[in-house]
C-alpha positions in Angstrom: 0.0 0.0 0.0 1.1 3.4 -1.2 0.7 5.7 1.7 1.5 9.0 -0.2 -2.1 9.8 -1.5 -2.4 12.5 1.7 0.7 13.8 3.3 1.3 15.4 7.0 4.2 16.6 6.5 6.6 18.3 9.3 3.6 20.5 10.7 3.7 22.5 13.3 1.0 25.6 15.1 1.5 28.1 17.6 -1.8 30.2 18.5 -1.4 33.9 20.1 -2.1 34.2 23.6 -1.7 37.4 26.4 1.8 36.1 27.1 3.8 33.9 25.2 2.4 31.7 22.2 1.0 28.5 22.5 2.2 25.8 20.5 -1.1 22.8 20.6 1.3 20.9 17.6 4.9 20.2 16.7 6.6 18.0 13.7 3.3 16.1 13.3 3.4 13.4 10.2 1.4 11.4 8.5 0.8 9.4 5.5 -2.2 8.1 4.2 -2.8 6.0 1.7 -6.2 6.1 -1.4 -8.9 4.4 0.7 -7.4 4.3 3.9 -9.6 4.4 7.2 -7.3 6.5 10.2 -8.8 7.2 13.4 -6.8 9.8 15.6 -7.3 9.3 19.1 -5.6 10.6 22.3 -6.9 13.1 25.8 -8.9 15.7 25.3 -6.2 18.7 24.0 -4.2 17.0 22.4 -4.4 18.6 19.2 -6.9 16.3 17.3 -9.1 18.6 15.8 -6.4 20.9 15.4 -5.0 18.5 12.8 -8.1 18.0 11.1 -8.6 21.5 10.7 -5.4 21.6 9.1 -6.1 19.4 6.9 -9.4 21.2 6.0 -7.8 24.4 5.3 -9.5 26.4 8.1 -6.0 26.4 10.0 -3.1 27.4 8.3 0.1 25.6 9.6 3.1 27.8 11.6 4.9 25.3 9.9 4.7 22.1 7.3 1.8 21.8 5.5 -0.3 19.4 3.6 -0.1 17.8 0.4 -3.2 15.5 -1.5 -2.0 14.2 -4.0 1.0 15.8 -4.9 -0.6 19.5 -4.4 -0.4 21.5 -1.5 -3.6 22.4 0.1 -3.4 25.4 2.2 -7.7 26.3 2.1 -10.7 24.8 2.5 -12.1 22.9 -0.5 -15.0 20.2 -1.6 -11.9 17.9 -1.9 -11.9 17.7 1.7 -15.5 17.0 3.2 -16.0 17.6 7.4 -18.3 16.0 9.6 -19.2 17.7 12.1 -19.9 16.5 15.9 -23.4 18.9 15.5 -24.5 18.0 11.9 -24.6 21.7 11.3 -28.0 21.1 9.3 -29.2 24.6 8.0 -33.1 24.3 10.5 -35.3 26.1 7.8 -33.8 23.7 5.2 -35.7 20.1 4.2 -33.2 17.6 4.6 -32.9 17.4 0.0 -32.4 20.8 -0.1 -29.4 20.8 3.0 -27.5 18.0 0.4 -29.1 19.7 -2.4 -26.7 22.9 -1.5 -23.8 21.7 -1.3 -24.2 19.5 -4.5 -24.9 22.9 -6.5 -21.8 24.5 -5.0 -19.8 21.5 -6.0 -21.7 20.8 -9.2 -23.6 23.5 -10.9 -21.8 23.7 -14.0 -21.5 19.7 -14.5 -24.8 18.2 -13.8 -28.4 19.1 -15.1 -30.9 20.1 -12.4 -32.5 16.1 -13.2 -28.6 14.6 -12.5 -28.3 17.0 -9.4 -31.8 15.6 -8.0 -30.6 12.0 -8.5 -27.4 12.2 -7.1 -29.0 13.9 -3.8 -31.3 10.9 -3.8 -28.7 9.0 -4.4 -26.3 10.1 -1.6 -29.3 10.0 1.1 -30.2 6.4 0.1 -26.8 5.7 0.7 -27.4 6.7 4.2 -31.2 5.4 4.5 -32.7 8.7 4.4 -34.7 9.1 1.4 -37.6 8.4 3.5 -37.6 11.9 4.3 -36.4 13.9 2.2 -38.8 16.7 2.7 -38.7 16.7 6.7 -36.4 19.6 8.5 -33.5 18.9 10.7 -36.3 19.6 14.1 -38.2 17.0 12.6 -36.0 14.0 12.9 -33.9 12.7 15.3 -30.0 13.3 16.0 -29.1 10.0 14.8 -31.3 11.1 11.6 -29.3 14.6 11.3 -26.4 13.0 11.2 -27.0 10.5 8.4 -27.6 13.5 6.4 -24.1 15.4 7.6 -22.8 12.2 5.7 -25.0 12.1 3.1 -24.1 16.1 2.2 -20.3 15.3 2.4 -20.5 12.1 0.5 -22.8 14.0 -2.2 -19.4 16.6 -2.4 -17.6 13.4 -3.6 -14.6 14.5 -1.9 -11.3 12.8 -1.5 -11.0 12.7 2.2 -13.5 12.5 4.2 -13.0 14.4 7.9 -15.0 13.4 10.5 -14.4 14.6 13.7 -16.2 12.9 16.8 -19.2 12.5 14.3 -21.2 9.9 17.1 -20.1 11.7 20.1 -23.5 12.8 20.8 -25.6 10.3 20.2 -27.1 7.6 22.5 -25.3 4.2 22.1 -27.9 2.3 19.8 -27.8 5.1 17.1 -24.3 5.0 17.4 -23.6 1.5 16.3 -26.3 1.5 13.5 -24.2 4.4 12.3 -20.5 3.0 12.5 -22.1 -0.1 10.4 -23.4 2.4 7.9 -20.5 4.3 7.7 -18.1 0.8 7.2 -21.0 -0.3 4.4 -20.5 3.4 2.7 -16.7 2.9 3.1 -16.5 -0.6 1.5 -18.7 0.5 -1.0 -17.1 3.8 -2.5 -13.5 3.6 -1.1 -13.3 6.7 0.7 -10.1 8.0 2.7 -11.7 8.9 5.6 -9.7 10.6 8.9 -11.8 10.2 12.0 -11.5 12.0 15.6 -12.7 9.9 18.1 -12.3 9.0 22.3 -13.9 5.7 22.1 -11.5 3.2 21.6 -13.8 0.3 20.5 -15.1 2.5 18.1 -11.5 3.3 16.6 -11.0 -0.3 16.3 -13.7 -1.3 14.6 -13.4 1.1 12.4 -9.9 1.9 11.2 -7.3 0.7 9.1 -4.9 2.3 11.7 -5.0 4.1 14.7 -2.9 7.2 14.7 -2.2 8.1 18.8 -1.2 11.5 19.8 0.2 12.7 22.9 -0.6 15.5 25.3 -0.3 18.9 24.6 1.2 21.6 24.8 3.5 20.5 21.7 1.7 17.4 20.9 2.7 14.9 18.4 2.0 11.2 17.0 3.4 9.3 19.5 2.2 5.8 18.0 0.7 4.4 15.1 -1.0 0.7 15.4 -1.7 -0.9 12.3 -5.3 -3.1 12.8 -4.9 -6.2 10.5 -8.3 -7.5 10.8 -10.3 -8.6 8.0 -13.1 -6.7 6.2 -16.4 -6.7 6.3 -16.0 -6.6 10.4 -18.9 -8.2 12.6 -18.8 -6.2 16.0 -20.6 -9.2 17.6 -18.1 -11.4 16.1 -15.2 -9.0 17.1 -16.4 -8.8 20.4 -14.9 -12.5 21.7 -12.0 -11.8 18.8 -8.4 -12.1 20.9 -6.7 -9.6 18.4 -9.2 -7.5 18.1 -9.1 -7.2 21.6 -5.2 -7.1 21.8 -5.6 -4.0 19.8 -7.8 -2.5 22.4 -5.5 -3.4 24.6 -2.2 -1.6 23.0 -4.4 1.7 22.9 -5.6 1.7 26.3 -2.0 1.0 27.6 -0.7 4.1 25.4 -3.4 6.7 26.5 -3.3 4.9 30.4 0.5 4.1 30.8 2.5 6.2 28.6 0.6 9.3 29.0 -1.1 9.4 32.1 1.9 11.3 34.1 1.1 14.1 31.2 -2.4 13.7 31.4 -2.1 14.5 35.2 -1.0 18.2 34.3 -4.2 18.8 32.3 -6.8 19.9 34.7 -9.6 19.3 30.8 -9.1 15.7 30.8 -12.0 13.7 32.1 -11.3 10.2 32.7 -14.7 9.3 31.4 -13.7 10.2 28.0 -10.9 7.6 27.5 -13.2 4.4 28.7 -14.4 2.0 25.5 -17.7 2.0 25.1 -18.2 -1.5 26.5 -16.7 -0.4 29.7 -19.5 2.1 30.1 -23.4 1.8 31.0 -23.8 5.3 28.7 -22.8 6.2 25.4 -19.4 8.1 25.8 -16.6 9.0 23.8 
């Protein structure tokens, strides 16, 4: 596997502050391949969604940058699609017409108003929501709103797909029924997909590797665990699997044992927020 298709390469950000600058990331790189699955996990500040929004264009890098396919990318762009924790669903919007915008910003000048109707219908299908097309966002449920969040990105047909916590807020159920969409979607279309998340289960299941950062200020990628289990993945199955559950293992020990004496100093990190899912009677991440 070629892992040049998307490139962190040597990037580095300092914010301002009242006193001296505050660096959340230093010499942080990465490199994905066409169709690879990465989840970025690690305590809460430890530059996650700093990254992402590096990649996305809405942070410009102090240093380093990135490259997608061979072409730095310094703004955002429909090549790079976020998912958003809060859907970010325009309310006075049906849910076609909240996909229905971004595919005419994407594709106004390509596709007739019939082939930018079908492709909306399309992309919601994909997420079994062309039931209701014509509901608003305080219409359906959370779960529902964030089908759509997918469906709109996918509809972009970008080349990576950001997601950052994209199940954080919904209730455990929901949030399963949604992983096993989103690994149908990716097995389906191939997407490169980079994917904040605190639940270790769910970066497991998921991923094609786990990318672990440590705690800020200055963070980095401390490790990166390869998951060599095979796909289509069975969560039931996975459940009694002794590798899949070694890999949980390796994760837990990073965040736990080799960062807990940072962790310590950072009076934002809930210990609540690292447990897998299985460990806890509420959905958490």
């Amino acid at each position: 596997m070629q892992r040049n298709y998307l490139k962190v390469s040597q990037v580095g950000i300092e914010f301002p502050t009242d006193g001296e600058p505050f660096r959340a990331l230093q010499n942080v790189n990465l490199s994905i391949a066409k169709g690879e699955f990465i989840s970025l996990i690690g305590h809460s500040g430890c530059g996650k969604s700093t990254v992402l929004n590096i990649i996305a264009g809405l942070y410009q890098a102090s240093e380093g940058g990135i490259i997608l396919e061979g072409r730095e990318v310094d703004e955002p762009g429909p090549d790079r699609a976020v998912v958003f924790q809060n859907h970010a669903l325009l309310p006075w919007l049906s849910v076609y017409q909240n996909v229905e915008l971004a595919v005419k910003c994407v594709f106004k000048h390509s596709k007739t108003k019939a082939e930018i109707r079908e492709w909306v219908e399309h992309n919601l299908s994909l997420v079994h929501m062309d039931h209701a097309l014509h509901k608003r966002p305080g219409e359906i449920s959370g779960g529902m709103k964030q089908r759509v969040g997918i469906a709109r990105c996918l509809a972009m047909q970008p080349k990576v797909l950001l997601m950052d916590e994209p199940f954080g807020a919904l209730d455990a159920l929901t949030r399963a029924h949604l992983q096993d969409s989103l690994m149908d979607i990716q097995n389906e279309l191939g997407n490169t997909v980079v994917m904040i998340t605190h639940d270790v289960d769910e970066a497991v299941l998921l991923s094609d590797r786990i990318v672990m950062m440590t705690n800020g200020p200055a963070a980095s990628i401390g490790e990166i665990l390869d998951i060599d289990l095979p796909r289509p993945r069975d969560r039931l199955a996975l459940a009694e699997d002794v590798q899949y559950n070694a890999y949980r293992q390796q994760v837990l020990r990073f965040l736990y044992e080799k960062q807990k004496n940072s962790a310590k100093k950072s009076a934002s990190i809930a210990p609540a927020e690292l447990l897998p899912s299985s460990s806890k009677k509420s959905v958490a991440a």
